[in-house]
DSSP file (Angstrom, degrees, kcal/mol; ACC not computed):
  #  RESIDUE AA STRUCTURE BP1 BP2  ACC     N-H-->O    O-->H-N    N-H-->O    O-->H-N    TCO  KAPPA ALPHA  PHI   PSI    X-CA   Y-CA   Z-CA
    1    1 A X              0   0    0      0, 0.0     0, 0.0     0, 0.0     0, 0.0   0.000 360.0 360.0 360.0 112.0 -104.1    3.3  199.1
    2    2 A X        -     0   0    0      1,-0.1     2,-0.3     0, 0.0     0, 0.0   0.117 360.0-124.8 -35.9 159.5 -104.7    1.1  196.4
    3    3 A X        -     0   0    0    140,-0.0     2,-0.2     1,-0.0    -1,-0.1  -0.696  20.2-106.1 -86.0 149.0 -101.3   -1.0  194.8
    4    4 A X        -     0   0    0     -2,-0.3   141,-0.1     1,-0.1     3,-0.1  -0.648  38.7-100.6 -71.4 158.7  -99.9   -1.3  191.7
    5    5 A X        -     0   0    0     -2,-0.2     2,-0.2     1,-0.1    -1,-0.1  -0.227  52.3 -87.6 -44.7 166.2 -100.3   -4.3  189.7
    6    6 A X        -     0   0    0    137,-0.1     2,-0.6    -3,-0.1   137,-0.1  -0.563  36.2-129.1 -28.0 114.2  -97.2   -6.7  189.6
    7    7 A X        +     0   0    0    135,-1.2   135,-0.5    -2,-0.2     2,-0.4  -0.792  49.2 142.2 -81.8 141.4  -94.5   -6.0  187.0
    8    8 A X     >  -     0   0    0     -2,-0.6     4,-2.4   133,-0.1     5,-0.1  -0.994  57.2-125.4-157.2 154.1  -93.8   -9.0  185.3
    9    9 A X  H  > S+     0   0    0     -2,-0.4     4,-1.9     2,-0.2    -1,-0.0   0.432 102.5  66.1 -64.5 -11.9  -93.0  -10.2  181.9
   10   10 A X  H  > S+     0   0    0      2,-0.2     4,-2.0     3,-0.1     5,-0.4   0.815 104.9  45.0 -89.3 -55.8  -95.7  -12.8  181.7
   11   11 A X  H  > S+     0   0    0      2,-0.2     4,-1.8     1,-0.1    -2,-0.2   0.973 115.1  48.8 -55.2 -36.6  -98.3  -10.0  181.8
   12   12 A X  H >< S+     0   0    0     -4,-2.4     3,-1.1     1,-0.2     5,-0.2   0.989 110.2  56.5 -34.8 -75.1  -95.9   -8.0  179.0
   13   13 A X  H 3X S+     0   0    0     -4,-1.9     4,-0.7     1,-0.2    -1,-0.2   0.686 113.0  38.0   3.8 -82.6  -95.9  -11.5  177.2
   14   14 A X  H 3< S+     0   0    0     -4,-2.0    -1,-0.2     1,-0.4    -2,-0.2   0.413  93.1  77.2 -70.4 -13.1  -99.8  -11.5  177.0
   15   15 A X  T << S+     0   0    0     -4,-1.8    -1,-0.4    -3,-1.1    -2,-0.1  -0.351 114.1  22.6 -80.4  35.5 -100.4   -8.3  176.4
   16   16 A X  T  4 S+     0   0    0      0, 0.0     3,-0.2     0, 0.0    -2,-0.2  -0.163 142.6  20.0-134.9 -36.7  -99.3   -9.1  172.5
   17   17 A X  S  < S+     0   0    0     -4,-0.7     2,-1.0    -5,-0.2     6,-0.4   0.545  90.3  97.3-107.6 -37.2  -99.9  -12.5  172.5
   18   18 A X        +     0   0    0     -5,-0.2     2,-0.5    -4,-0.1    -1,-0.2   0.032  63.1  91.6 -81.1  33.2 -102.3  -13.8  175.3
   19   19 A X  S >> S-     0   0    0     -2,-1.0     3,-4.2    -3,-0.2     4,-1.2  -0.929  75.8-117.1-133.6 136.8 -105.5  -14.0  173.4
   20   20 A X  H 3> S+     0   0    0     -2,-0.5     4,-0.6     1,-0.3    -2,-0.0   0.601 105.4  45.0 -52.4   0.2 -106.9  -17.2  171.6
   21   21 A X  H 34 S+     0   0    0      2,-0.1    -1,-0.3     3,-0.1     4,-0.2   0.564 114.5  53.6-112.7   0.0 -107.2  -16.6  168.2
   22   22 A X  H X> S+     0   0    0     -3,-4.2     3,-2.0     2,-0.2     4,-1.0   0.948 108.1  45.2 -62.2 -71.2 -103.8  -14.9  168.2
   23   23 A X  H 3X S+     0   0    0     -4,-1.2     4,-5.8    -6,-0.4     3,-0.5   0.887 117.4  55.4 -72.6 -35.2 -101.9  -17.7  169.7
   24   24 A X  H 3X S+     0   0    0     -4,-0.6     4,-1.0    -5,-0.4    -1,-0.3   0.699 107.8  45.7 -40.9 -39.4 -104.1  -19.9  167.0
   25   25 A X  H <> S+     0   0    0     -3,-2.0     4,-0.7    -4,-0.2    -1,-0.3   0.639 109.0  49.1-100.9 -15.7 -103.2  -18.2  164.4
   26   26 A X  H >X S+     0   0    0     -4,-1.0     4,-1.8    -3,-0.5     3,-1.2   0.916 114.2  55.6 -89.9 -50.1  -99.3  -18.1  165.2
   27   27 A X  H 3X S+     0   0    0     -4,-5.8     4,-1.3     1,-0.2    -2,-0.2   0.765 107.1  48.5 -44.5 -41.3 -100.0  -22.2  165.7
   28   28 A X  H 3<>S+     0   0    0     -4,-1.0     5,-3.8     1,-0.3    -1,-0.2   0.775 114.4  41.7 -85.2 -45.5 -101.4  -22.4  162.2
   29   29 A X  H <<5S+     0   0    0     -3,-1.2    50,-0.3    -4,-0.7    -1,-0.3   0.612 108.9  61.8 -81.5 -35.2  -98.4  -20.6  160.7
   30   30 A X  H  <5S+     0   0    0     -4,-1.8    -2,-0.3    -3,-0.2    -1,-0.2   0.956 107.9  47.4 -36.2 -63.6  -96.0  -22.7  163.1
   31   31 A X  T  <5S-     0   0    0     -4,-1.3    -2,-0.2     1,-0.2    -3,-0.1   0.302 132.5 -88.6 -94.5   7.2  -97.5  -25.7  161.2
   32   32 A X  T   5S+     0   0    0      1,-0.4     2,-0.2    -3,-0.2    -3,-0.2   0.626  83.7 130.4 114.4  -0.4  -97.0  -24.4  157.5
   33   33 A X      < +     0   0    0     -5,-3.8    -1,-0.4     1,-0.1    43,-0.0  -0.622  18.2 159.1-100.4 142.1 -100.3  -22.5  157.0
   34   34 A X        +     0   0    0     -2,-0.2    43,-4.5    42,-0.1    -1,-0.1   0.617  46.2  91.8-130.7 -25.1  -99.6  -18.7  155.5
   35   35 A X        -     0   0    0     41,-0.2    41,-0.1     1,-0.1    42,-0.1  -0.156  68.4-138.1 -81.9 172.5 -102.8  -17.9  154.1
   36   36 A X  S  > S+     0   0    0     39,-0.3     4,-4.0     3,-0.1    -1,-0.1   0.758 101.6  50.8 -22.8 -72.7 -105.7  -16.3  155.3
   37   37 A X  H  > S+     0   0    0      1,-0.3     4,-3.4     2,-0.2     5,-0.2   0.995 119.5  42.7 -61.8 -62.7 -108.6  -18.4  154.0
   38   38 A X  H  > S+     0   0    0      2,-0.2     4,-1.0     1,-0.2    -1,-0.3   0.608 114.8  48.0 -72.0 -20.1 -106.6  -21.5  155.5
   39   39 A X  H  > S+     0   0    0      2,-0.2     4,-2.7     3,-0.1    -1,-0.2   0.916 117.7  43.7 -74.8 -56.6 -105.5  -19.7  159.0
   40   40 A X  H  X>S+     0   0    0     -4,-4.0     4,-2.0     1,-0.2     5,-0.8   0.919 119.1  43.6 -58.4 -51.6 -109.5  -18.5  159.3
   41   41 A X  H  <5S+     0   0    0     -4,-3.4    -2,-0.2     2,-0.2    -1,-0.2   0.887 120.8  43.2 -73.4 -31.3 -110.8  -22.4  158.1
   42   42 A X  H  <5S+     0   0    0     -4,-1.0    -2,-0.2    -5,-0.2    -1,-0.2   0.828 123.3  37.4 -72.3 -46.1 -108.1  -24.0  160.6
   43   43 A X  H  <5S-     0   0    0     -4,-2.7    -1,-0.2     2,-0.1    -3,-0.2   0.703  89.1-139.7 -59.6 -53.7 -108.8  -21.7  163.3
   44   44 A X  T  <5 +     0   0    0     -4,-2.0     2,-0.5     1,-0.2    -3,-0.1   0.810  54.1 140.8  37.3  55.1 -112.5  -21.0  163.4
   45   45 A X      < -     0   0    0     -5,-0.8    -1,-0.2    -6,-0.1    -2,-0.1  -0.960  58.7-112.7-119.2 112.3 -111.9  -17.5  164.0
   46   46 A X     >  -     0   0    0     -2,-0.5     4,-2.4     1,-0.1     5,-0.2  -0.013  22.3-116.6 -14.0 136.0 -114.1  -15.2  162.3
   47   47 A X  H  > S+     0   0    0      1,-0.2     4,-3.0     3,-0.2     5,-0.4   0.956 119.2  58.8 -64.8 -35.1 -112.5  -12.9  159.5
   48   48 A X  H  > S+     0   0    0      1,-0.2     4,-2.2     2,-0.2    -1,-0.2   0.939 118.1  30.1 -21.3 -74.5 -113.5  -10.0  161.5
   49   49 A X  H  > S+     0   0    0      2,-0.2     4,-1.3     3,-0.1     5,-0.2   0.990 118.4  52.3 -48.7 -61.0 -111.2  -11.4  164.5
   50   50 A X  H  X S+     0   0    0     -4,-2.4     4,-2.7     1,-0.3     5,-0.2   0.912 111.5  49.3 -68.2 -56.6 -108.5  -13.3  162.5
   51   51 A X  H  X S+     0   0    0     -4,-3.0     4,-5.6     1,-0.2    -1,-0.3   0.844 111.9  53.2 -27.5 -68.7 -108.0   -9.9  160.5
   52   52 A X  H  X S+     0   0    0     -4,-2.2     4,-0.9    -5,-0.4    -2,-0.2   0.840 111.9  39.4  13.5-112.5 -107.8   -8.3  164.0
   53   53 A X  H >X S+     0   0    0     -4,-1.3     4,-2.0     1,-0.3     3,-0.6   0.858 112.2  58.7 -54.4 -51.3 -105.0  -10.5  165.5
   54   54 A X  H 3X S+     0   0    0     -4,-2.7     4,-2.1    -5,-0.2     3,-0.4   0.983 105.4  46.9 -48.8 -54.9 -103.0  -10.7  162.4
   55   55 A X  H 3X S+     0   0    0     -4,-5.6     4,-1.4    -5,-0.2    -2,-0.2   0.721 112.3  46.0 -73.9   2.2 -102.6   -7.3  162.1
   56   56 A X  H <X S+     0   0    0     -4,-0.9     4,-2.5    -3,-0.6    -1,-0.2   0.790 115.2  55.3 -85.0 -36.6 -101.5   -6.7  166.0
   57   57 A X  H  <>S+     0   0    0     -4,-2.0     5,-2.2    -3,-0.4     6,-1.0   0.820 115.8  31.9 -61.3 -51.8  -99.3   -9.7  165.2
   58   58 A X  H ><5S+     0   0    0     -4,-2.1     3,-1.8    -5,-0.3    -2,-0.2   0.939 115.9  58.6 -76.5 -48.8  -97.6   -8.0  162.0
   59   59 A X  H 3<5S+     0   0    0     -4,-1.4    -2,-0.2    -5,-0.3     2,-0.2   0.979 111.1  46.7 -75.0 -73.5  -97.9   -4.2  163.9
   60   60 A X  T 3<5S-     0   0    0     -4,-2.5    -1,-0.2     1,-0.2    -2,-0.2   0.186 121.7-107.3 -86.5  35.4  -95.5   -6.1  166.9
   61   61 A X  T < 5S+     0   0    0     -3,-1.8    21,-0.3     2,-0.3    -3,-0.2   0.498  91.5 115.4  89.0  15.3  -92.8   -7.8  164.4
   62   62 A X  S   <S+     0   0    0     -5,-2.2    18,-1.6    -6,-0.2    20,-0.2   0.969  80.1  35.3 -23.9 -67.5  -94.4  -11.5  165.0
   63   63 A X  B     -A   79   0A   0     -6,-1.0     2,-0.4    -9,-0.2    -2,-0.3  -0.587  60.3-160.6-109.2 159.0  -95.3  -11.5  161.4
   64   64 A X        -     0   0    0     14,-1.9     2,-1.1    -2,-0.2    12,-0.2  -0.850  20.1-151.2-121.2  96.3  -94.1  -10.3  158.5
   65   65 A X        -     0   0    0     -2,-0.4     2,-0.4    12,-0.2    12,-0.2  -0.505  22.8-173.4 -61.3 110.4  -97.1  -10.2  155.9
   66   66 A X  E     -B   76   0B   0     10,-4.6    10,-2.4    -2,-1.1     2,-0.7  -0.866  23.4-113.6-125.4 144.6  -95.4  -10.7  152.4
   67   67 A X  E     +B   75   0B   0     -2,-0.4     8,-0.2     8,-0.2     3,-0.1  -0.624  37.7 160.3 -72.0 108.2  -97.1  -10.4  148.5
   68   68 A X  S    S+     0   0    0      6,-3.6     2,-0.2    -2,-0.7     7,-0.2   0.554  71.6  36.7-123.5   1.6  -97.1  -13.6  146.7
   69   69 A X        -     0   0    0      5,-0.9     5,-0.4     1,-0.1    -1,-0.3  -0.740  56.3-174.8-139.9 112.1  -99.7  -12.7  144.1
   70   70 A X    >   +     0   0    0     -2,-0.2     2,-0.8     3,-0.2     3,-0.7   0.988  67.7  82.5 -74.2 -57.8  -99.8   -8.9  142.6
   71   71 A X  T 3  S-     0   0    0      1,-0.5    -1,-0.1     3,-0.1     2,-0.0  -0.732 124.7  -4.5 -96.5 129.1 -103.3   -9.7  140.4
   72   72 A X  T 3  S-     0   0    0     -2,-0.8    -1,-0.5     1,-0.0    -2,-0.0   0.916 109.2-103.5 -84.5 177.9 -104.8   -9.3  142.4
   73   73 A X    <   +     0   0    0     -3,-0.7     2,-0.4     1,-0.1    -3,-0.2   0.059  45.3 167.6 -37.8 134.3 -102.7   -8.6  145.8
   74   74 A X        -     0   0    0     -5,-0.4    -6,-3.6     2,-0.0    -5,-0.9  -0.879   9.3-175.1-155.0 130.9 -102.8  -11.6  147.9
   75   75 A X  E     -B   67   0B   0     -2,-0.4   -39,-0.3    -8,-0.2     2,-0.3  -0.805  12.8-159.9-124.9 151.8 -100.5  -12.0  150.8
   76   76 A X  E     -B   66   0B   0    -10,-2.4   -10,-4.6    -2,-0.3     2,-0.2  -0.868  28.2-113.0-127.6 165.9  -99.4  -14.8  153.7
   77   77 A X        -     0   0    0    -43,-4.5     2,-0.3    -2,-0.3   -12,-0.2  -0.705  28.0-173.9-102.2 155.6  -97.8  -14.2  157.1
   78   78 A X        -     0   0    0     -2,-0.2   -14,-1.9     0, 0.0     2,-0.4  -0.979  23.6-117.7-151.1 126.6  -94.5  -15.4  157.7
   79   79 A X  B     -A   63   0A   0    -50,-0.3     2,-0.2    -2,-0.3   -16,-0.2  -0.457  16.8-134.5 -99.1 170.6  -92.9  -15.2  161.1
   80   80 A X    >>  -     0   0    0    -18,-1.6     3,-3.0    -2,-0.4     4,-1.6  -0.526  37.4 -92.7 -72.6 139.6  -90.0  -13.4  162.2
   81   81 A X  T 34 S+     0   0    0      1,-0.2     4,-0.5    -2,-0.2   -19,-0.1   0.616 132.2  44.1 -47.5  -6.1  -87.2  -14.6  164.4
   82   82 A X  T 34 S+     0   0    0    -21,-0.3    -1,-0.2   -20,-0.2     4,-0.2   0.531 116.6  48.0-118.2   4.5  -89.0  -13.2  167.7
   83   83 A X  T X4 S+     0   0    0     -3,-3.0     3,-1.3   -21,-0.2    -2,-0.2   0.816 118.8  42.2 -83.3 -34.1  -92.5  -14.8  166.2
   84   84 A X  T >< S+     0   0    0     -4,-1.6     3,-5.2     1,-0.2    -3,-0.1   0.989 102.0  69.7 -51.4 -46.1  -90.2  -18.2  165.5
   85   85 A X  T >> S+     0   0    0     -4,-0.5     3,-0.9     1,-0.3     4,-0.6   0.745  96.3  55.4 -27.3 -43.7  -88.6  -17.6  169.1
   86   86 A X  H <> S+     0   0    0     -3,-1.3     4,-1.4     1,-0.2    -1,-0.3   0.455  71.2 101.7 -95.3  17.6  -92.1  -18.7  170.5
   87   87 A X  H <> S+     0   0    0     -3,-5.2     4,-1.4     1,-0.2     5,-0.2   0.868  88.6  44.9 -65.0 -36.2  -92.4  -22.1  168.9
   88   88 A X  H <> S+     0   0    0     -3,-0.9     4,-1.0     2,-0.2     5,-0.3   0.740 105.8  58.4-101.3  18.1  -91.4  -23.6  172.1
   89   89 A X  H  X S+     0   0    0     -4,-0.6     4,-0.6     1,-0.2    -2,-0.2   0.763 114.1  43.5 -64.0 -22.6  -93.9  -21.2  174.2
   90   90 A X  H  X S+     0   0    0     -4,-1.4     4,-3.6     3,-0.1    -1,-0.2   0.875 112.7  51.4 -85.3 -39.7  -96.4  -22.9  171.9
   91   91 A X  H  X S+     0   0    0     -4,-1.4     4,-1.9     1,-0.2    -3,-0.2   0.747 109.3  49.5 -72.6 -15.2  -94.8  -26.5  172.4
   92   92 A X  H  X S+     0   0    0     -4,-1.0     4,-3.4    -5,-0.2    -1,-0.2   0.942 112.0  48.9 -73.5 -53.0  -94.9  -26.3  176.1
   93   93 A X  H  X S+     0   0    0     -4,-0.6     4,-1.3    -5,-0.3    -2,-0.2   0.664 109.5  52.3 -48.4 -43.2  -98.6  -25.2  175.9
   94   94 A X  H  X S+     0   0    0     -4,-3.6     4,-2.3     2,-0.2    -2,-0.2   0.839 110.2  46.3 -82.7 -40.0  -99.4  -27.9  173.7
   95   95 A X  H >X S+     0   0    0     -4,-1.9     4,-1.2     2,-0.2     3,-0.6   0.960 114.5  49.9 -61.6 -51.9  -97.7  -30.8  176.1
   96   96 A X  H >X S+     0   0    0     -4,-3.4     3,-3.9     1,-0.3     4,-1.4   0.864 111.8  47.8 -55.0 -66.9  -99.5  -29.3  179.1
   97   97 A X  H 3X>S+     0   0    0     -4,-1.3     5,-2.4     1,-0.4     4,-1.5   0.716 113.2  48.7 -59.9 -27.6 -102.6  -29.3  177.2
   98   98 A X  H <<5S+     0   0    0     -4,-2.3    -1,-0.4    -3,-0.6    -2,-0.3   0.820 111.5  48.0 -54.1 -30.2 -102.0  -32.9  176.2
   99   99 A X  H <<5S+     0   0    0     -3,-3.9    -2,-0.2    -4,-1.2    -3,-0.2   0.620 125.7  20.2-125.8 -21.9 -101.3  -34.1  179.3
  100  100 A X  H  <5S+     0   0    0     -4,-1.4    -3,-0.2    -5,-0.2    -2,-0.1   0.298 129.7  17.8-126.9  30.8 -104.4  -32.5  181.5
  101  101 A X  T  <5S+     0   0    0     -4,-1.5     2,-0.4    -5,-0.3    -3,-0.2   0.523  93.9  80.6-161.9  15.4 -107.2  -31.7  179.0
  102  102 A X  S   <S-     0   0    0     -5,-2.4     2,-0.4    -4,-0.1    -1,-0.2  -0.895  76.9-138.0-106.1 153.2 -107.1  -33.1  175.9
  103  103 A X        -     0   0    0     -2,-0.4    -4,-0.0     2,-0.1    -3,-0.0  -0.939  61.6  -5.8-118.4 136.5 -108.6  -36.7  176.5
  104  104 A X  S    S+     0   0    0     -2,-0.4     0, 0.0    -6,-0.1     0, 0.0   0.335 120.9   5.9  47.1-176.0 -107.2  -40.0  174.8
  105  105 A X  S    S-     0   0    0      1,-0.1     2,-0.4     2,-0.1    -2,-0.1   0.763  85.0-100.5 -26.7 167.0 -104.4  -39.4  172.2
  106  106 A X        -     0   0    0      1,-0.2     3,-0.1    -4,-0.1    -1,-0.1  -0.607  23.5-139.2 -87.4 153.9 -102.8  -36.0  171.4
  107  107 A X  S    S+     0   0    0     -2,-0.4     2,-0.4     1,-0.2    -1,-0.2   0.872  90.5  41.9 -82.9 -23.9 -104.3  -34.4  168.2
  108  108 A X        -     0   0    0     -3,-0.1     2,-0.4   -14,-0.1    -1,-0.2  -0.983  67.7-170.4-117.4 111.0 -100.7  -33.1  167.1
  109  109 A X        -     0   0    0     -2,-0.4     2,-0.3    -3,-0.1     8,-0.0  -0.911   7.9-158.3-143.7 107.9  -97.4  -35.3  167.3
  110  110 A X        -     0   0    0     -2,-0.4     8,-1.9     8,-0.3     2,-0.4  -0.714   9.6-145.5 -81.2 136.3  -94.0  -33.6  166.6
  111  111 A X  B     -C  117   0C   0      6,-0.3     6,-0.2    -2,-0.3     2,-0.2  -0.950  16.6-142.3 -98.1 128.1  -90.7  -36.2  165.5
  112  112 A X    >   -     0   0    0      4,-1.8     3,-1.4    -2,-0.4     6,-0.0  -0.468  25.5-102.0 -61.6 152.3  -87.5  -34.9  166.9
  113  113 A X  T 3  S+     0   0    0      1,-0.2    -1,-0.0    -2,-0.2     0, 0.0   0.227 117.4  70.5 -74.7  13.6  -84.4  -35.3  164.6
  114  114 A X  T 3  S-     0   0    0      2,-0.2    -1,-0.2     3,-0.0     3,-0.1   0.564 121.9-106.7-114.7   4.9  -83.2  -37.9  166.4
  115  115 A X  S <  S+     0   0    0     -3,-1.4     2,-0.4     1,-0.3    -2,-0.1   0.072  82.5 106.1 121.6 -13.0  -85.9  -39.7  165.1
  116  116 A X  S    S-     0   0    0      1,-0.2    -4,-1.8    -5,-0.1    -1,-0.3  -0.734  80.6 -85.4-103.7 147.3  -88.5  -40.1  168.5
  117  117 A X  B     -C  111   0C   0     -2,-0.4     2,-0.4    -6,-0.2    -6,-0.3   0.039  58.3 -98.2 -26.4 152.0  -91.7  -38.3  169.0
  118  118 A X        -     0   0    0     -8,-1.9     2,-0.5    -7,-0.1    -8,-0.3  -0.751  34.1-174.5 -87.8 136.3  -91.0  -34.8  170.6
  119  119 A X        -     0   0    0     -2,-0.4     2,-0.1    -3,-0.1   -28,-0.0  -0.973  22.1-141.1-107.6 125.6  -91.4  -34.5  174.3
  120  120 A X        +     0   0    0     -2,-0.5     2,-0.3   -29,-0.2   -32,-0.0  -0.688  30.3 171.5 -85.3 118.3  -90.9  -30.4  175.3
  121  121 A X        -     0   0    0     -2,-0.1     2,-0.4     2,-0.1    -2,-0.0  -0.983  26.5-131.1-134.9 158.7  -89.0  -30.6  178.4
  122  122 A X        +     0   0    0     -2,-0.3     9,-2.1     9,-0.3     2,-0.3  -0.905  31.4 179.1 -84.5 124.9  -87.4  -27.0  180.0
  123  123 A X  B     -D  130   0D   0     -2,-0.4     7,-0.3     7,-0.3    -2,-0.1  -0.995  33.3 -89.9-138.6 162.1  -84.0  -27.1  181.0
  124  124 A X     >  -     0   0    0      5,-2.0     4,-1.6    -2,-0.3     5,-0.3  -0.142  24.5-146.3 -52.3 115.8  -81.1  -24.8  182.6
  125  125 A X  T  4 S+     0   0    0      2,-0.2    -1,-0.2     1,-0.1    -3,-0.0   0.345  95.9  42.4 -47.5 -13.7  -79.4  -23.3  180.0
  126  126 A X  T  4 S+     0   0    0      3,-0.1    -1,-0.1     0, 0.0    -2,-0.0   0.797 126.8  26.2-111.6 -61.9  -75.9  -23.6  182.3
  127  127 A X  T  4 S-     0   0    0      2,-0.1    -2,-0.2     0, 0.0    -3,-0.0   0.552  93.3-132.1-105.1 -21.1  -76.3  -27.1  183.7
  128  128 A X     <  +     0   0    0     -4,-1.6     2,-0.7     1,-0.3    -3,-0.1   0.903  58.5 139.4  84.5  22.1  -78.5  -28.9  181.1
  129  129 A X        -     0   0    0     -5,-0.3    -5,-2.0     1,-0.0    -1,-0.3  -0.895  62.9 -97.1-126.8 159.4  -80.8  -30.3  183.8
  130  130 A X  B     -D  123   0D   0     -2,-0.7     2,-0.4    -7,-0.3    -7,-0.3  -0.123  52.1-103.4 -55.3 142.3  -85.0  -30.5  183.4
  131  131 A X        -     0   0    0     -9,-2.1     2,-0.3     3,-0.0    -9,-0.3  -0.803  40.2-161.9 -25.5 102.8  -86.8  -27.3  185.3
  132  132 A X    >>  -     0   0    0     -2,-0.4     3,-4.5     1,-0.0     4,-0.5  -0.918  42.7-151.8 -87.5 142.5  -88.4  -27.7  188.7
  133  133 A X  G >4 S+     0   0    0     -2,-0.3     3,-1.1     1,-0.3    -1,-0.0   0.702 110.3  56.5 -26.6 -50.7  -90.6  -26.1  190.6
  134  134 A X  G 34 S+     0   0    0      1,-0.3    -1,-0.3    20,-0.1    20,-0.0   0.752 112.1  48.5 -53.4 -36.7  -88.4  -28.1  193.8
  135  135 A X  G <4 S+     0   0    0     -3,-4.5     2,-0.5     2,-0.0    -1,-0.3   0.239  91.5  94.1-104.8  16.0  -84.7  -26.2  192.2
  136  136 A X    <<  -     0   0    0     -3,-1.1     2,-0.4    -4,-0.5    -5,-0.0  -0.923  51.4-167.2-119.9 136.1  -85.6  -22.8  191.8
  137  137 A X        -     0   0    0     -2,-0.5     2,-0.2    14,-0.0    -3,-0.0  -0.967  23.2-117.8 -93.5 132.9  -85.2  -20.0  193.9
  138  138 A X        +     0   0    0     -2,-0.4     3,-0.1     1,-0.1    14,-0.0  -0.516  35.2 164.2 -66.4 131.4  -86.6  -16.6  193.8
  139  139 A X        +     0   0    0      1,-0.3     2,-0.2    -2,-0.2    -1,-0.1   0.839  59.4   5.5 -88.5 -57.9  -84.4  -14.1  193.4
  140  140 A X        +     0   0    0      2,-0.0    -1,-0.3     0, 0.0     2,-0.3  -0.742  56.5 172.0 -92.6 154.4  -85.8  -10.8  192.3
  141  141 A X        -     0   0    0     -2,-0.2     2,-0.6     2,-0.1     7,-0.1  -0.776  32.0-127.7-173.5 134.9  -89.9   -9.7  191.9
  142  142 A X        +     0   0    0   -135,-0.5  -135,-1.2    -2,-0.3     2,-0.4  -0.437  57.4 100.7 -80.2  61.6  -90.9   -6.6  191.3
  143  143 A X    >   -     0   0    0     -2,-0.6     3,-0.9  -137,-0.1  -137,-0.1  -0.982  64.4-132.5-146.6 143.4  -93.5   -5.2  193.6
  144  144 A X  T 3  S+     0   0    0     -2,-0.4    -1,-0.1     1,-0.2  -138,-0.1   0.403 100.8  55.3 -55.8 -21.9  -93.8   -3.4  196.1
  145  145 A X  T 3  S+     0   0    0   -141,-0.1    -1,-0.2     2,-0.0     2,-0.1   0.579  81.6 114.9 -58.8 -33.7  -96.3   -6.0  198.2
  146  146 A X    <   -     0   0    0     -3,-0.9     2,-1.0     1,-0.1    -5,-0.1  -0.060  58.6-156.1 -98.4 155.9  -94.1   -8.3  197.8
  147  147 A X    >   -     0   0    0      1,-0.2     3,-2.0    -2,-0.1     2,-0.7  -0.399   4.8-168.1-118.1 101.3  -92.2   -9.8  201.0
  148  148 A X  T 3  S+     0   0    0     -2,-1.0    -1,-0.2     1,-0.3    -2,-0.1   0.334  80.5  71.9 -38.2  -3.1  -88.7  -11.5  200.5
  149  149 A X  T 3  S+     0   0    0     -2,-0.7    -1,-0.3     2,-0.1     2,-0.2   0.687  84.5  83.5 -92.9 -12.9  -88.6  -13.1  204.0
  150  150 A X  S <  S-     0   0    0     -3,-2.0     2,-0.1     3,-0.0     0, 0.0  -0.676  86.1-115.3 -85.4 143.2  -91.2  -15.6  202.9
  151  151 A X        -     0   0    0     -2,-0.2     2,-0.6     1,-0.1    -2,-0.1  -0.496  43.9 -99.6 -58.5 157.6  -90.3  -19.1  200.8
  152  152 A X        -     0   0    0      1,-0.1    -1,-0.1    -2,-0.1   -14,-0.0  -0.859  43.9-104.7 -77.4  95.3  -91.6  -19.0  197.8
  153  153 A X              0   0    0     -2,-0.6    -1,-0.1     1,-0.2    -3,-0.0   0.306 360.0 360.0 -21.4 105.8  -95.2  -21.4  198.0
  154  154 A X              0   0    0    -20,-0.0    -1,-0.2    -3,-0.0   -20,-0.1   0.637 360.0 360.0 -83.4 360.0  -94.2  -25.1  196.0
């Protein structure tokens, strides 16, 4: 008898979100870009696509598409508090990729308001101290496969 997949939230996640010219197009719009033309030239996402992923973006409250010129109609995206919400799901994404597969300097550089380059680090929302793999313990996962008597592989 076959299994179900694994519920998880990461697949939820990616199921709106988890394809590249989506997450591209929320980067672009991260960085101040609203338009089309300028999402599609930033991007190199076909209009075909970018149309696409924008509207799946707007259709699950990412984006908000607003009118800024009536003759004729011309609209930008604007995100939403649960599109801002993933600014550092983006920031996180971009340090990984800085740090094992983009090669010599990073193409994009953030300043914190305390005046030094941004480093994206995760930490406990309770105790204030960095994420690791070393501190965490599983407590719940949802499958039926799965077997609680084992540690969780580091």
């Amino acid at each position: 008898m076959p299994s179900r997949p694994r519920q998880c939230s990461i697949a939820n996640a990616l199921a709106v979100v988890g394809e590249r010219w989506s997450l591209l197009a929320l980067r672009e719009i991260m960085l101040g870009v609203r338009r089309f033309d300028q999402i599609a030239r930033n991007t190199g996402a076909s209009r075909d696509i970018l149309t696409a992923r924008l509207r799946k973006l707007v259709e699950v409250g990412l984006l908000e598409r607003r009118q800024y010129e009536e003759h004729p109609p011309r609209y930008e995206y604007v995100l939403t508090e649960p599109g801002r919400a993933l600014h550092t799901v983006l920031l996180a994404l971009m340090s990984w990729g800085d740090r094992y597969v983009t090669e010599g300097e990073p193409p994009t550089v953030w300043r914190h308001s305390c005046g030094e380059v941004l480093e994206p680090l995760t930490v406990c929302a309770h105790c204030g101290e960095p994420v690791r793999t070393e501190d965490m313990t599983l407590l719940q996962v949802d499958h039926p496969d799965t077997d609680h008597t084992q540690p969780v592989p580091r």
